[in-house]
Every structure is written in structure tokens, then in C-alpha cells.
C-alpha positions in Angstrom: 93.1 101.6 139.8 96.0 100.0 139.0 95.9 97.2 136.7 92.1 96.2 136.7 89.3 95.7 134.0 87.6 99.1 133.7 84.5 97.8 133.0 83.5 96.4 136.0 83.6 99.8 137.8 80.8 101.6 135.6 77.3 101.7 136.4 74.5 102.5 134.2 74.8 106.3 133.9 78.5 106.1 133.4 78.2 103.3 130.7 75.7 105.4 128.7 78.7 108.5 129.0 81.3 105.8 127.7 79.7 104.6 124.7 78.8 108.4 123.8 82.0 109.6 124.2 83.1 106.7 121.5 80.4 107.6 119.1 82.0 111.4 118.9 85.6 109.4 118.7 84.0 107.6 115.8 83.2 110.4 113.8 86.4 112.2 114.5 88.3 108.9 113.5 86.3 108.9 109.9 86.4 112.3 109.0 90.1 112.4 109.9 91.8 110.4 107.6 94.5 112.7 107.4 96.9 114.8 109.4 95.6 117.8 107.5 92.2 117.1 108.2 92.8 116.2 111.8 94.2 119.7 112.2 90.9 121.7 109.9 88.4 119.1 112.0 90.8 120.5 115.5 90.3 123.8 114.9 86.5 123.8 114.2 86.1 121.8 117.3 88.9 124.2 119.3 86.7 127.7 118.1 83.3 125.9 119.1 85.1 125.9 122.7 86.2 129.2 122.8 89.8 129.0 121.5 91.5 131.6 119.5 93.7 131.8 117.2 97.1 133.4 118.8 98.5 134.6 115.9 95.6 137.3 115.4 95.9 138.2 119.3 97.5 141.4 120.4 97.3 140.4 124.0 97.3 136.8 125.2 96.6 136.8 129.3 95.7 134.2 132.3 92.9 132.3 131.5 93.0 132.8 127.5 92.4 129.3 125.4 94.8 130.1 121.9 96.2 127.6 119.6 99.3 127.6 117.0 98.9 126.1 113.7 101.8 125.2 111.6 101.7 124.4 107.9 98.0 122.6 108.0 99.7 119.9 109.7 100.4 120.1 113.4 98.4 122.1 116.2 99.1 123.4 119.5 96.5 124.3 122.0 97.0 126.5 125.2 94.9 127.1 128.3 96.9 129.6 130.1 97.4 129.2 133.6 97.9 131.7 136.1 101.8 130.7 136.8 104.8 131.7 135.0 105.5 129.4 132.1 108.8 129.4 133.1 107.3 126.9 136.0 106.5 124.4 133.5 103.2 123.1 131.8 101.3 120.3 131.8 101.6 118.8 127.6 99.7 116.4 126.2 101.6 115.3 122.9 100.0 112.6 120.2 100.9 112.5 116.4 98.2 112.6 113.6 100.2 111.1 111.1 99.3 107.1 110.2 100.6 104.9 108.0 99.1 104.6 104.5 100.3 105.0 101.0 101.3 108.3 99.1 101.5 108.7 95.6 104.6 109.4 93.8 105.1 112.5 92.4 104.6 111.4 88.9 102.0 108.4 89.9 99.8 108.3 86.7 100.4 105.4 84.3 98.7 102.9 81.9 99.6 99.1 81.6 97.3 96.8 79.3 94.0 98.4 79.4 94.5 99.6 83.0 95.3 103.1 84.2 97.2 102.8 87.5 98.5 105.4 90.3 101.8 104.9 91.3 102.7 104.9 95.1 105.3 104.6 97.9 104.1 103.3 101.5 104.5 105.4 104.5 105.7 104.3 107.9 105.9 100.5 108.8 103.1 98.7 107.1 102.5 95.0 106.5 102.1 95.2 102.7 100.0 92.5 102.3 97.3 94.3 104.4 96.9 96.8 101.9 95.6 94.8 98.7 92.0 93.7 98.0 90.2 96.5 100.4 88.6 99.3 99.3 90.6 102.4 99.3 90.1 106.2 99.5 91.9 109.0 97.8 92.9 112.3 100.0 95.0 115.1 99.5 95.8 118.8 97.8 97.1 119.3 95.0 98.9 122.9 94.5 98.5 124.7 91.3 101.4 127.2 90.3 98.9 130.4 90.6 98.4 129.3 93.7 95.2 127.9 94.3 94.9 124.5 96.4 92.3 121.5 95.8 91.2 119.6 98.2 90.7 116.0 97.1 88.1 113.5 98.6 87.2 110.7 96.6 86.0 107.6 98.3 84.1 107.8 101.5 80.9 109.6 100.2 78.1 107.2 99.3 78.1 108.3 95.7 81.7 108.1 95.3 83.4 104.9 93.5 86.5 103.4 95.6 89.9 102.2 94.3 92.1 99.4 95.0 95.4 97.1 94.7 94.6 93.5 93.2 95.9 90.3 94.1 97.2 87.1 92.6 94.6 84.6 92.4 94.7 81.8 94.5 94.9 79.2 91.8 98.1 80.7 89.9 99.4 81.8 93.3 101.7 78.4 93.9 105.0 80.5 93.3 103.7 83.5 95.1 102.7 81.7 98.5 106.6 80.2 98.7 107.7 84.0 99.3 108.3 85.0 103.3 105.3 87.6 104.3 107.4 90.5 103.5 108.1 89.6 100.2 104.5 88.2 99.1 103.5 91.4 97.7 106.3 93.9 96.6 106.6 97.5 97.3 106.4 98.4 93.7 103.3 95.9 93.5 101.1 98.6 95.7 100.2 100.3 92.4 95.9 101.4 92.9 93.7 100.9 89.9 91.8 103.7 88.9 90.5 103.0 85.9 89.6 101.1 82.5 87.8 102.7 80.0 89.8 104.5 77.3 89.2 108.1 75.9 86.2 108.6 73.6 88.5 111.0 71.7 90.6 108.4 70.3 89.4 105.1 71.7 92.9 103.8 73.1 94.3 106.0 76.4 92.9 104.8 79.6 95.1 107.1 81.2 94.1 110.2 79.1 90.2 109.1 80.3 91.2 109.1 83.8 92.8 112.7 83.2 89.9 113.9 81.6 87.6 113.2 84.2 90.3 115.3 87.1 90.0 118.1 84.6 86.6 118.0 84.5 86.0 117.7 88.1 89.0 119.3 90.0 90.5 121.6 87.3 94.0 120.2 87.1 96.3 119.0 84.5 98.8 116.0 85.1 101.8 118.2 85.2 100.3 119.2 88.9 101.0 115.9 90.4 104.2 117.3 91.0 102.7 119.7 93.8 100.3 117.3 94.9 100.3 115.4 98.7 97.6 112.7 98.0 97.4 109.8 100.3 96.0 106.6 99.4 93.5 105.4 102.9 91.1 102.6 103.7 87.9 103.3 102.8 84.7 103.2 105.1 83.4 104.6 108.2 85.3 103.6 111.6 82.5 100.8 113.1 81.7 99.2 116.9 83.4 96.4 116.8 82.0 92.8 118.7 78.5 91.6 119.7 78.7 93.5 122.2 80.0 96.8 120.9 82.6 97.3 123.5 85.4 98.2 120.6 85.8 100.3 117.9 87.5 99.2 114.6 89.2 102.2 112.3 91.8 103.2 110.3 93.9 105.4 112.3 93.9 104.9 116.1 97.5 104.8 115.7 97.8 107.5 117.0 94.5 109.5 116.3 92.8 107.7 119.3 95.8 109.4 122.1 95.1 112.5 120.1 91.2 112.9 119.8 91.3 112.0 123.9 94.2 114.5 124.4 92.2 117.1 122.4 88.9 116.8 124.5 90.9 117.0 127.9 92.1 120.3 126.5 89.0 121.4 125.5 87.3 120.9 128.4 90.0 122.4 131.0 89.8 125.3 133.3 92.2 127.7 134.0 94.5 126.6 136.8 97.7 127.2 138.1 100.0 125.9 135.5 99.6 126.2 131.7 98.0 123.3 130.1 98.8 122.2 126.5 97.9 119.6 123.7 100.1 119.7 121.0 99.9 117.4 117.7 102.4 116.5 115.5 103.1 114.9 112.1 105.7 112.5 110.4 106.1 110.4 113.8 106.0 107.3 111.8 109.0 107.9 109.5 110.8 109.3 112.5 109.3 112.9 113.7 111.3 114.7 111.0 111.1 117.4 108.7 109.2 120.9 109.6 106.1 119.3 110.8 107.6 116.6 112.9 108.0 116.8 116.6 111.8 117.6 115.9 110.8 121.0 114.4 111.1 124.3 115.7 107.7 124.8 116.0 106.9 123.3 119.3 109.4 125.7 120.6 108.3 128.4 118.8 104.9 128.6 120.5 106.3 128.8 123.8 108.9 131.4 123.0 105.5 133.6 121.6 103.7 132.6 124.5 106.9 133.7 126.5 107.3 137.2 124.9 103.2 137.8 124.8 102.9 137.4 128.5 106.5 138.0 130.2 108.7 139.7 127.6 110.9 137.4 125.2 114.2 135.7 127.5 115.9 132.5 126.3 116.7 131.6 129.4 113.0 131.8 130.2 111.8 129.5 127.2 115.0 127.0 128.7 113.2 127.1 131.9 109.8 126.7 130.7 110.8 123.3 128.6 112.7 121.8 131.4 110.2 122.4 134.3 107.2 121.1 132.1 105.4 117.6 132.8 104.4 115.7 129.7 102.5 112.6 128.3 104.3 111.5 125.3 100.1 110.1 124.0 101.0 107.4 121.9 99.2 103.3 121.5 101.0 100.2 123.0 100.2 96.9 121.5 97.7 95.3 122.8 97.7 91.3 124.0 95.6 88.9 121.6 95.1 85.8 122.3 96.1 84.8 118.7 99.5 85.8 119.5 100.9 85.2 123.0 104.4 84.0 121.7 105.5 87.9 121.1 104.6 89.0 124.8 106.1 88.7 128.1 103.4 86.4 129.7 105.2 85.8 133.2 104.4 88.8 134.5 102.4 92.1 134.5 103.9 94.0 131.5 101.4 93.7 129.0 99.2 96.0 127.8 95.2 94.8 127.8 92.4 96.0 126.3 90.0 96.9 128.6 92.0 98.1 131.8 92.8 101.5 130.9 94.9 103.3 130.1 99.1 102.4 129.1 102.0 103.9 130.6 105.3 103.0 128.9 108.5 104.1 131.6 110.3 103.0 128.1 109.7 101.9 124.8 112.3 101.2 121.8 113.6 98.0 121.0 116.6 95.7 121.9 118.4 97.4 124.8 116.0 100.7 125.2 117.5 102.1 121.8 115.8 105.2 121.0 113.5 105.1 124.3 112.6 107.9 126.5 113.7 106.5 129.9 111.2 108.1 132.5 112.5 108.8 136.1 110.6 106.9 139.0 110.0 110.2 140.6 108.2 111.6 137.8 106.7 108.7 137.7 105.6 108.6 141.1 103.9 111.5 141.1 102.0 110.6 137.6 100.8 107.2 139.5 99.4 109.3 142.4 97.4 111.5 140.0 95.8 108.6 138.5 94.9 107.2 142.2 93.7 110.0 143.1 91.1 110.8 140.5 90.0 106.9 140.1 91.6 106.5 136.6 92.3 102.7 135.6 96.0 102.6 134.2 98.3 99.8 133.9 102.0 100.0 132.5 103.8 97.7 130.0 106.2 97.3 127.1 105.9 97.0 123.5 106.3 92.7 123.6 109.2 90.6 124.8 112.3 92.3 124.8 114.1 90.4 121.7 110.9 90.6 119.4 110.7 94.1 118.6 110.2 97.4 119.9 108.9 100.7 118.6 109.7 104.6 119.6 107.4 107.4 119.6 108.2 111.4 120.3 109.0 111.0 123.9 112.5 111.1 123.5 112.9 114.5 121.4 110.8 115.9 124.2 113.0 114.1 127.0 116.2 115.5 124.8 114.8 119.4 126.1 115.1 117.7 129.8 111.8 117.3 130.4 109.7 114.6 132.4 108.2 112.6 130.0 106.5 109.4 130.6 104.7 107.5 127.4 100.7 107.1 128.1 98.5 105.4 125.3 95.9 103.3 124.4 96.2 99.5 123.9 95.6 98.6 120.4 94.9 95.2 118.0 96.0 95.4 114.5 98.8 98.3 115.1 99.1 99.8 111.4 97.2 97.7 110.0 94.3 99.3 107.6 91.6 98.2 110.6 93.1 99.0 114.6 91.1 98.0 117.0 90.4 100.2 120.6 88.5 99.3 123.6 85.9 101.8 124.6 86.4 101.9 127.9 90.4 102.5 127.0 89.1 105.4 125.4 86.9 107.3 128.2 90.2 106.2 130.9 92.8 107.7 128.5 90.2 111.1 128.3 90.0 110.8 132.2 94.0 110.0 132.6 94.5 113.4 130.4 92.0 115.4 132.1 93.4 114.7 135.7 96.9 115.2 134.5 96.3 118.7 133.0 95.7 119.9 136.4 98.8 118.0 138.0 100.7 120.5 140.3 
């Protein structure tokens, strides 16, 4: 249904299926406070449902459920269909990545009495967000013989929390002059860690708060260099009104598109054409690097796929890519009430929570720049899927044409000449360190994935 409340439609059976769907969501969302952990939490789920690991196949035929993982940080999950791939697939794409804070490479420091970790955001955050909450530490570090530590300090009951302090209010008169993006300074978004000194010599914070890694992960400072540790909100992901109809996390950019992209693979069939959820890193600094959407690796599945069921042919991995259908899964802003000024409000191109799921024909900002520009025919036929299996969708763009914009990996998939149309969830908050979701978003977008999977 186009462009109505999803609510309405549900009865009591079907209600009791959306609010359980968001209590797994929920759980995923908490435990996944990174890409890496998305992609360890992905593959327990992906075994449980009967997917194997393609790189220790000999054989991959029809109706076999494999996944690719690359560098801990993306995933790509197959259900192969009974077609040849060079027909096309059906692909599901979200990122896993969200913005946060990383620490530097050297981060540990002391300042009067204070030892302090050193950081440099990631993605497009508002900075102020990020001081006065309670904050989680998660990462690896890599030790030179070898051996990786996971680090997790902040979400279990028994661990402390860290943070980034504020001005007080009463010596804030020079502060609270400053535009918003300047109130609190990159370089300001330094996490305390720590205050007592060393009870070897009574004076180093800083050699305290090394002590106590030692002690507890076995690593020396000097290992900061190989370390990826990413500072995180702390705290479970919660329901979210009196009436529970939200959920409010850190993450749904884009975890949300991803956990409901993951469960619609999951729970396909074999079919006709080859179904496929793939997940990808570094989307919010641009889809660069080896784990970004812009990497081989995407590719690189389908070429093995390619040479495991047909025999290896370029031409045949060319065909594959341009003959595919795709939902780029990635969140549109939702409309608040708060904040009409930034949206188009004389017409239907808004994105509300609550009426299901988002369809973006383009996105970028100012002019299209940088958008995926989705053909009507394409389009057409996604529209007629969604009819078809009773899915509530609505389309929309990313605010009023001059205020902004945003992209997301539909392009570098468009780039291979594929049809590509952006489907996500609507969200409150985008990057901030609490998003908001509707739940009945969530079980749409799930449906919406499901039904396209099987799109002929």
C-alpha cells in the first residue's frame, strides 16, 4: 500500500509478530556496536540457518546458502537460484559502519590529574551530541606475534563507562556565543578514562590506566599503533514511547536496513534467480578503502560464484552485474514535527515513520550530485512487487532540495549498470548517538526485502 500508516492494517496476531520481530532487532542492534561485530553476530546467525562458508566448499550448486567474508568487516550471503547468474540476482545491500569516534593511533595521554584517550570522529556527526553520555570502548588491538584482543569495556553491568565532559553552564557565557559546529571542537572529543595515579610512584595517571590494560588485556602502549578501537554510546537499544511503537539505538544508521536485509536472506528459498545480502563498511566516509562498497570484493564473490558453478568468463561476471536487481538498503530522514522547516511539506515526498518502508528514485544533494538516478521502469516493476505482496512503502527525498542531501552506495552499484533503486527505513536523530525507528517500519522493510528476493 502506497503511502498509508502501517499500523492500522495489523490485527492482533500480526501485531504480536511485529513487536517480536523488534525485540530480536533490539538485541542485534546492542550487541552490534560495530561493523566487526555485526559481521561475527551475521555469521553465527547465517550457520544457525544452514549457511556455509564458500570458501571451505569444493562444490557450490542450486539451492546451496554460502556466504563471503572479507577482512572481519563486510559479508555476503548467497541463496543460489536455479538460473544462470549471468541472468542477474536479486541484492540486498546495507552498510554496517556508523558514525562514532576512533581513537588515534597514539591516543593515550595525561593532563592535570586526568588520563585522557585521544580521538578523531568518523563520518558526519553533530559533535555536541557526543559529550556528557556514557560511552563504550570496542575494538582489537593487534600484537606483533600476532595475536588479536578483542576489547569490550562498557556495556556489561559490571563494567565502568567513559565519557567527554562539558563546560559548565555557569562559565559557559563565551562558549554558548560559538555557532553549533563550533561549540565543542573536534580536538575537544578527548574520553576520560581515568584519575588515580600509579601506586608505584604516586604521580602517573596515565601509567595507572596502562597498568590496569596490562593486567587485564596483556598489551603494552606501544600496541595502540595496531589497534582499531571505536569509542560508542553506551547502553542497551530500548522501546521507545508509551506506547512502545519505536525503538531508540545507536546504530540504525544503517544496521536497521541491514539486520531486515539479513533476515529476508535467511529465511529465503531457493528460486529462480540467485538471491543476495551483501554488507559493507566505511559508507559513511565515502565507501572507500578495501572494505567499502568500492572494493573488489563484492565482485569477487560473484566471479567465484561464476567459476564454482559455470566455469570462470569475464564476460559472464559483466553479465551477471548488469542483469542484477538491487536495493541500495539504506535510512531516509524521517519528518519531526520539531523540524518542518527542512522538508518539502507541499507534497508527498517525505518520509514518515510509521508507513513503511522508503524508496529513494534519488538521493544526493543540490542538483542529484552523487545520486543513483533509478529508471522508472525499474521502478515500476519494484512498485508492483510491493502491491502485490501487501507491503506499505512510500517514496521520498532526503529534505528540501537546497537544505542538504546525503548519498549512500547506490551509485557504485549503478556505476556496474545495474538497477538500483534506494529502499530504507525512516529515521529520527540520523547519526546522532540515539536514532529512532518505528516498529512497524521495521517488519514492512523485512516484508519489502522478502518479496523482492523473489522478484522475477
Amino acid at each position: 500500500m502506497y503511502n498509508k500508516n502501517a499500523w492500522s492494517k495489523y490485527d492482533e496476531n500480526q501485531l504480536k509478530e511485529v513487536f517480536e520481530f523488534a525485540e530480536q532487532y533490539k538485541q542485534f542492534l546492542t550487541f552490534g556496536k560495530t561493523e566487526r561485530r555485526v559481521v561475527t553476530e551475521t555469521i553465527k546467525i547465517a550457520e544457525e540457518h544452514g549457511f556455509k562458508d564458500a570458501s571451505k566448499l569444493d562444490k557450490i550448486a542450486y539451492g546451496d546458502k554460502v556466504y563471503f567474508v572479507n577482512k572481519n568487516k563486510n559479508i555476503a550471503l548467497y541463496v543460489i537460484g536455479k538460473q544462470s547468474l549471468t541472468k542477474g540476482l536479486n541484492i540486498l545491500g546495507a552498510h554496517i559502519d556508523s558514525p562514532r569516534l576512533d581513537l588515534k593511533q597514539s591516543p593515550l595521554y595525561e593532563s592535570k590529574g586526568f588520563a585522557l584517550l585521544d580521538t578523531h570522529y568518523y563520518g558526519g556527526v553533530k559533535k555536541y551530541q557526543w559529550v556528557t553520555i556514557p560511552l563504550a570502548l570496542y575494538g582489537v588491538v593487534c600484537k606483533k606475534d600476532g595475536t588479536v584482543i578483542d576489547i569490550a569495556i562498557g556495556d556489561d553491568e559490571n563494567d565502568p563507562v567513559v565519557g567527554i565532559s562539558d563546560l559548565l553552564i555557569h562559565l559557559s557565557a563565551d562558549q554558548l556565543t560559538k555557532p553549533a559546529s563550533k561549540v565543542i571542537e573536534g580536538e575537544n572529543l578527548d574520553v576520560t578514562c581515568g584519575s588515580i595515579p600509579s601506586l608505584e610512584d604516586n604521580k602517573s595517571v596515565k601509567a595507572n590506566i596502562l597498568k590496569l590494560l596490562k593486567d587485564k588485556y596483556d598489551f603494552e602502549e606501544e600496541d595502540f599503533l595496531s589497534a582499531e578501537i571505536e569509542v560508542v554510546p553506551a547502553g542497551k537499544s530500548r522501546d521507545y514511547g508509551l506506547d512502545r511503537s519505536m525503538v531508540a539505538g545507536y546504530g540504525h544508521d544503517d544496521r536497521c536496513c541491514a539486520y531486515t536485509s539479513l533476515r529476508a536472506i535467511l529465511d529465503m528459498e531457493p528460486g529462480e534467480r540467485t538471491g543476495c545480502c551483501i554488507l559493507v563498511d566505511k559508507e559513511e566516509i565515502g565507501s572507500v578503502g578495501a572494505t567499502g562498497a568500492q572494493s573488489m570484493f563484492f565482485e569477487n564473490t560473484i566471479a567465484y560464484l561464476i567459476d564454482k558453478l559455470e566455469g570462470y568468463n569475464d564476460l559472464k561476471i559483466r553479465l551477471a552485474l548488469e542483469n542484477s536487481y538491487m536495493l541500495s538498503s539504506d535510512v531516509s530522514a524521517g519528518y519531526d514535527p520539531l523540524f518542518p522547516c527542512v522538508m518539502d511539506t507541499r507534497s508527498n515526498n517525505n518520509a514518515y515513520l510509521g508507513n513503511g518502508i522508503c524508496f529513494n528514485k534519488y538521493t544526493g544533494s543540490r542538483g542529484k550530485s552523487g545520486s543513483n538516478d533509478c529508471m522508472p521502469e525499474y521502478f515500476a516493476k519494484v512498485r508492483k512487487c510491493m502491491d502485490d505482496n501487501d507491503v506499505n512503502y512510500q517514496t521520498c527525498e532526503l529534505g528540501k532540495v537546497d537544505q542538504g542531501g546525503g548519498g549512500t552506495i547506490a551509485y557504485i552499484l549503478g556505476n556496474k549498470n545495474m538497477n538500483v533503486v534506494d529502499a530504507g527505513l525512516a529515521v529520527l536523530n540520523m547519526h546522532a548517538p540515539m536514532e529512532i525507528v518505528s516498529k512497524a517500519d521495521l517488519f514492512e522493510a523485512y516484508r519489502c526485502y522478502q518479496s523482492f528476493l523473489l522478484i522475477k
